[in-house]
N, C-alpha and C positions, 0 to 999 in steps of 0.2 A: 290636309293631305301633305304640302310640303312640311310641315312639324313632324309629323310621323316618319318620313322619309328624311329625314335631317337627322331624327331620333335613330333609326337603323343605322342609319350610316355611322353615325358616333359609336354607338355599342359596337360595330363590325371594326371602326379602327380602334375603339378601345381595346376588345380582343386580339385585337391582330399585334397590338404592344406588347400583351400578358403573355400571350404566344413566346414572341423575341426575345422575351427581356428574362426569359427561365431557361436560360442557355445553360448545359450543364457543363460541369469542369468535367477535366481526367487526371487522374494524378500520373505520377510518374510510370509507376508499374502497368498502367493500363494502357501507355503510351508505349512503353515498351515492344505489350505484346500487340500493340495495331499494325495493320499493314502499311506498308510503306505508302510513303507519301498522302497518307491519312492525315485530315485534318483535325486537328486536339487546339482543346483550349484550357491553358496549366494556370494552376494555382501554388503558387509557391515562392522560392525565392529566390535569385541569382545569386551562387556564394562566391563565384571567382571568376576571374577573363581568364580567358587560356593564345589567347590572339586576339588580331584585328575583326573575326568574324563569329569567333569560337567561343562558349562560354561554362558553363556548369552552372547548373539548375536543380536546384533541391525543393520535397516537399516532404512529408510525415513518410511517402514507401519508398523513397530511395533519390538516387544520383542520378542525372541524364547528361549528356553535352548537347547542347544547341549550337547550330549555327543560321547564324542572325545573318540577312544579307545587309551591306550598309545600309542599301537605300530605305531598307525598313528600321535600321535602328534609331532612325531620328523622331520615331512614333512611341517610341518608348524610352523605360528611364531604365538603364543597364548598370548602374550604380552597383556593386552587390553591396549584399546586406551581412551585418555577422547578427 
């Protein structure tokens, strides 16, 4: 009985990874047309700083500006790319 219930449990958190881990992207243009203050996850690549908070973010449909708050930019790598 506790094997079987062991068993469950595993396949239920297994799932529940397979779930999470198929997050989908948005590209630029999709982001565009989301509502505000929608949450997006971009795939692409920082091609320039524009300031301390500001930046430009490119992918295949187009241009965006981001603004990164500090305290989050130390979670990522802001480098651009050419």
């Amino acid at each position: 009985m506790k094997t079987l219930l062991s068993i469950i449990v595993l396949t239920a958190a297994l799932f529940s990874l397979q779930v999470y881990a198929v997050e989908p992207t948005h590209t630029v243009a999709q982001t565009i047309q989301a509502e505000r203050y929608s949450t997006v996850k971009l795939r692409g690549k920082i091609i320039s700083r524009i300031d301390d908070k500001r930046y430009l973010f490119e992918d295949e449909t187009g241009t965006l500006e981001l603004k990164i708050e500090k305290k989050a930019q130390q979670d990522f790598d802001l480098t651009p790319k050419s």
